[in-house]
N, C-alpha and C positions, 0 to 999 in steps of 0.2 A: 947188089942193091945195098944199098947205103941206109945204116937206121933211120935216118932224118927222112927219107922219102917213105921208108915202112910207114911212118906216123902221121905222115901228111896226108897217104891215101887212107890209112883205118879212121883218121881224124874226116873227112871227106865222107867217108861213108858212113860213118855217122850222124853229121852233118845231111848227109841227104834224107838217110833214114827217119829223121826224127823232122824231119815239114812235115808226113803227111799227118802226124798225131799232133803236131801243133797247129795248123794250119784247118783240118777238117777231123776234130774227133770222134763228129757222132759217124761219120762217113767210113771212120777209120774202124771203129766198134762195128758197125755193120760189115766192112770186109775180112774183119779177122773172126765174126760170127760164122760167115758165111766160109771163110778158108776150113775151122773149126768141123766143119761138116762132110768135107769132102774125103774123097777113099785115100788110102796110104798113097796108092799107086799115081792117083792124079795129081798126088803131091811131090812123089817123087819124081815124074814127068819135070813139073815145074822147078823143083828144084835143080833137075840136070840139065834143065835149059838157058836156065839162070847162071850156072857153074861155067855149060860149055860155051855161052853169048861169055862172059868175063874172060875167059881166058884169049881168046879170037881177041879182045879189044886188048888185054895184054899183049900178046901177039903183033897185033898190029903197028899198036904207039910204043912198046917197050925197044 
């Protein structure tokens, strides 16, 4: 993997990352209230689903 394409995706996902707080902030304050409260575990759930869905799409298109 070539750095110029390293920076295109962290550039990209950044880029996506940052609609929902520009886009809907009171929306976004209430889902990160609402993440705030949840158990370690159901966050970690979420996070390994999020990790192992990126990889599969790496996987795929790479």
């Amino acid at each position: 993997m070539d750095f110029q394409l390293l920076m295109f995706a962290i550039g990209l996902v950044l880029v996506l990352e940052g609609v929902g707080p520009l886009l809907f902030p009171e929306q976004w304050k209430k889902y990160l209230a609402e993440i705030s409260v949840q158990k370690k575990n159901v966050l970690r759930r979420l996070g390994g689903s999020l990790v192992s869905a990126g990889i599969v799409l790496l996987i795929i298109f790479a």
